[in-house]
C-alpha positions as CSV (number, residue, x, y, z in Angstrom):
1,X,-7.3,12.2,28.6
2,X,-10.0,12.9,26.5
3,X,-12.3,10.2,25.0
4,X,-13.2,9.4,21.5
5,X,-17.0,10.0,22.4
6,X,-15.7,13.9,23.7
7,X,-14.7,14.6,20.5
8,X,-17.8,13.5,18.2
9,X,-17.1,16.1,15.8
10,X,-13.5,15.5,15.0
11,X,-11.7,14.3,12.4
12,X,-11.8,9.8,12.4
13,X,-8.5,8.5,11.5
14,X,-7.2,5.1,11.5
15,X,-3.5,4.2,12.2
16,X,-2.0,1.2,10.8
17,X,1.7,0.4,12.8
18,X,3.8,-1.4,10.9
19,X,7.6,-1.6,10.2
20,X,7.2,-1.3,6.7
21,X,10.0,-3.5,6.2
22,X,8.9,-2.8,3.3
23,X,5.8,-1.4,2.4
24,X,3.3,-3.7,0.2
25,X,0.4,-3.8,-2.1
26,X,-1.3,-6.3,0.9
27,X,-0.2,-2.9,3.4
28,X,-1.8,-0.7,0.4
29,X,-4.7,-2.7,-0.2
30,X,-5.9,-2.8,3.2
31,X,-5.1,0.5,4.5
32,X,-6.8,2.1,1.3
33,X,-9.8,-0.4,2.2
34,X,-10.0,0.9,5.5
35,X,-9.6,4.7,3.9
36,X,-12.8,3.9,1.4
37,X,-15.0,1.1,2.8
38,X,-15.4,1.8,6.4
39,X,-16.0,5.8,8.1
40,X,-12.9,6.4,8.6
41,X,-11.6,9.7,6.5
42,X,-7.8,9.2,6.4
43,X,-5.4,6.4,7.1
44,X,-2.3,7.2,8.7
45,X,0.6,4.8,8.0
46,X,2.7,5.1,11.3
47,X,6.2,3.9,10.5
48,X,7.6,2.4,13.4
49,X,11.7,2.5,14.3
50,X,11.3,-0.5,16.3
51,X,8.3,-2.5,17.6
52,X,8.8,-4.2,20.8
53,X,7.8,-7.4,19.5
54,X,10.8,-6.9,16.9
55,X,13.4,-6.3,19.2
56,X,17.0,-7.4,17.4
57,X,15.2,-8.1,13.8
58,X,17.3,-6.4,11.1
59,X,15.6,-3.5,9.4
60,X,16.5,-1.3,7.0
61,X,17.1,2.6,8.2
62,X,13.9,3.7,9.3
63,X,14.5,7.2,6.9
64,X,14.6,4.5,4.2
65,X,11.3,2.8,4.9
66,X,9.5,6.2,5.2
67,X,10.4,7.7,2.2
68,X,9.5,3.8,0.4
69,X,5.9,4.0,2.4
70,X,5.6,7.9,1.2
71,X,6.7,6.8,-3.1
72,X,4.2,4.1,-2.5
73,X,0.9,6.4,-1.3
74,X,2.0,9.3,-3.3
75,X,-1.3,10.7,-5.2
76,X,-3.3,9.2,-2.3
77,X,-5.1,11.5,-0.9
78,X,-6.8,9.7,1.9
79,X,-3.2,7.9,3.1
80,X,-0.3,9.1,4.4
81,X,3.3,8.4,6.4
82,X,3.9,9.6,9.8
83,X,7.0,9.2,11.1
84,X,5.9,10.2,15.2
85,X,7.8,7.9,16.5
86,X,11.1,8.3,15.0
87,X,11.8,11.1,17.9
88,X,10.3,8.9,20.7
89,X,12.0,6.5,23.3
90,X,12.7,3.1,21.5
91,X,11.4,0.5,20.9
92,X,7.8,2.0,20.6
93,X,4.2,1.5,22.3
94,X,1.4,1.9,20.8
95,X,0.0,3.9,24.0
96,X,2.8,6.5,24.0
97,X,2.3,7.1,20.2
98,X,-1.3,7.5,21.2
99,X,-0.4,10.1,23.6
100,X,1.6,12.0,21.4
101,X,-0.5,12.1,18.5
102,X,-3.9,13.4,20.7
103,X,-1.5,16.1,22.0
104,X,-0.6,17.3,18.1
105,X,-4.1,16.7,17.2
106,X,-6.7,17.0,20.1
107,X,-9.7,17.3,18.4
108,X,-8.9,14.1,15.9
109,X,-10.2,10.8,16.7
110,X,-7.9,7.9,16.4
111,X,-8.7,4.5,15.5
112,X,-6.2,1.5,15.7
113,X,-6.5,-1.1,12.8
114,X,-5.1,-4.6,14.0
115,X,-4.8,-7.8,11.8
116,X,-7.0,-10.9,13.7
117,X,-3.5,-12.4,14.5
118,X,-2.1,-10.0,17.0
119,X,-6.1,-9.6,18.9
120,X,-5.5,-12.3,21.6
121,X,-2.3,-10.6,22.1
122,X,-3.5,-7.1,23.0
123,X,-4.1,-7.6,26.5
124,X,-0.3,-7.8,27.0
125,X,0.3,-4.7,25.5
126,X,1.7,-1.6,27.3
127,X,-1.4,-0.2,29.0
128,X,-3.8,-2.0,27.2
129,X,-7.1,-1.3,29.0
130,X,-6.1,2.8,28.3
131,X,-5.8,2.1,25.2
132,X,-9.0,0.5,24.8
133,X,-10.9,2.9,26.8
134,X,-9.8,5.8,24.8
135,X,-9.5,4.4,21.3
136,X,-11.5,2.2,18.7
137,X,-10.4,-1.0,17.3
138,X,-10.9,-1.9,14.4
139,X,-9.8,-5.8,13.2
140,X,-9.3,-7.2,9.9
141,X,-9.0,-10.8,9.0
142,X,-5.4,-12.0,8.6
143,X,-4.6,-15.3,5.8
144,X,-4.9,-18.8,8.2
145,X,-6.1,-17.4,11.3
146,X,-9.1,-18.4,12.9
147,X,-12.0,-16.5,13.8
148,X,-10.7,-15.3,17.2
149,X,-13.3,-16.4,20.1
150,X,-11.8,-13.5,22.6
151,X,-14.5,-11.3,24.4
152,X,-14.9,-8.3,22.5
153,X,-14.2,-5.4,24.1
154,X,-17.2,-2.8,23.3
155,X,-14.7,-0.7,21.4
156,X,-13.5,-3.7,19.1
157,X,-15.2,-3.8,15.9
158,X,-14.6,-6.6,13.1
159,X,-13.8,-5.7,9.5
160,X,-14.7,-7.3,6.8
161,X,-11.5,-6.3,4.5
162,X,-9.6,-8.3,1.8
163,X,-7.6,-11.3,3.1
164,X,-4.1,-10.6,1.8
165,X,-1.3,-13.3,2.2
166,X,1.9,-11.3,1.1
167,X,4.2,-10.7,3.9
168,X,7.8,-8.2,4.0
169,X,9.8,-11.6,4.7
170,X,8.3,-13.1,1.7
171,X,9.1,-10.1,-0.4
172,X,12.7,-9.7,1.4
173,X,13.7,-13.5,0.5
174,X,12.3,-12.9,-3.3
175,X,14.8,-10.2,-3.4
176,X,18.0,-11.7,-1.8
177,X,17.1,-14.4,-4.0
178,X,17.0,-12.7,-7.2
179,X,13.6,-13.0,-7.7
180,X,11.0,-10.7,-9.1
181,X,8.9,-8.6,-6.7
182,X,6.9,-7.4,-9.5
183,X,3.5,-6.3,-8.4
184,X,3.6,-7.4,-4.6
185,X,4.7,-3.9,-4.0
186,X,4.4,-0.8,-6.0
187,X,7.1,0.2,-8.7
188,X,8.5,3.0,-6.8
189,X,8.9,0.7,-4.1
190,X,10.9,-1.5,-6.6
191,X,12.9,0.9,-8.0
192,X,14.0,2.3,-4.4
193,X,14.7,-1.4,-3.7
194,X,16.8,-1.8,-6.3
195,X,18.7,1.7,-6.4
196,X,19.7,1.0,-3.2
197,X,20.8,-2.6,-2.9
198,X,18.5,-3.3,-0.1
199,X,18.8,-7.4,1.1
200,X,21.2,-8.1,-1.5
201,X,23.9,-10.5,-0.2
């Protein structure tokens, strides 16, 4: 499998995993952030089916999420919704993903984007030192967590992004509550949200 230093001259690309469950302005904040502030050229939303850290959680149909991430970046130019996994094995690794995407895109260069949280974590990941080895990290600071005194791997880089404390649960108890979500995540979002009952008891 080819390095990220093979390819010096291909397209840089960051992927932000994420159920999307749903899609938010701290998701769209960040990932445009990434898009504009850093050298990445595109951000890739990848909209996952089911994580393996989510196993059992109750989702909304993963068609449903996409087409919510896709009204939310529409006009974005440097953004956009992949939906990869949704013909792969589930629940989904990151690794496998990996795999798939360099084989659709060999001479792009993929960069993983991971909240500080899930960073001491990443070592029990499915194939984690491949994944480091062939790919760049790239961390942003998450809300309440700690500067993270792990040994950086020489691929790990630290971002200094936004620190945005609105989570999908949050937003998902607002709205079985009859509450407004005004704002935390873009009117389309709303609108789909609302059209289609979604978390209404």
């Amino acid at each position: 499998m080819s390095s990220p230093a093979s390819v010096p001259n291909g397209r840089k690309v960051g992927l932000l995993f994420g159920s999307f469950n749903p899609i938010h302005t701290g998701h769209l904040i960040l990932a445009h952030f990434m898009a504009t502030h850093t050298d990445l050229e595109e951000v890739w939303l990848v909209v996952s089916p089911q994580s393996p850290f989510k196993v059992g959680r109750e989702l909304l149909p993963e068609q449903g999420r996409l087409r919510m991430v896709e009204a939310a970046i529409a006009g974005n130019d440097r953004l956009r919704a992949l939906d990869v996994e949704f013909g792969m094995p589930k629940p989904s690794y990151t690794i496998d993903t990996l795999d798939e995407l360099r084989r659709r895109y060999p001479s792009y260069r993929f960069v993983l984007l991971m909240g500080e949280d899930n960073l001491p974590g990443l070592p029990r990941w499915k194939e984690a030192d491949r994944i480091l080895a062939e790919n760049e990290v790239y961390v942003y600071p998450r809300p309440g967590v700690a500067s993270t005194d792990v040994q950086m791997h020489p691929g790990i880089q630290v971002v200094t992004a936004p620190l945005l404390d609105i989570s999908a649960t949050f937003i998902r108890d607002c709205v079985r509550a009859g509450k407004s979500i005004r704002y935390l995540v873009p009117e389309p979002v709303e609108q789909q949200i609302q059209a289609a009952g979604y978390w209404r008891t």
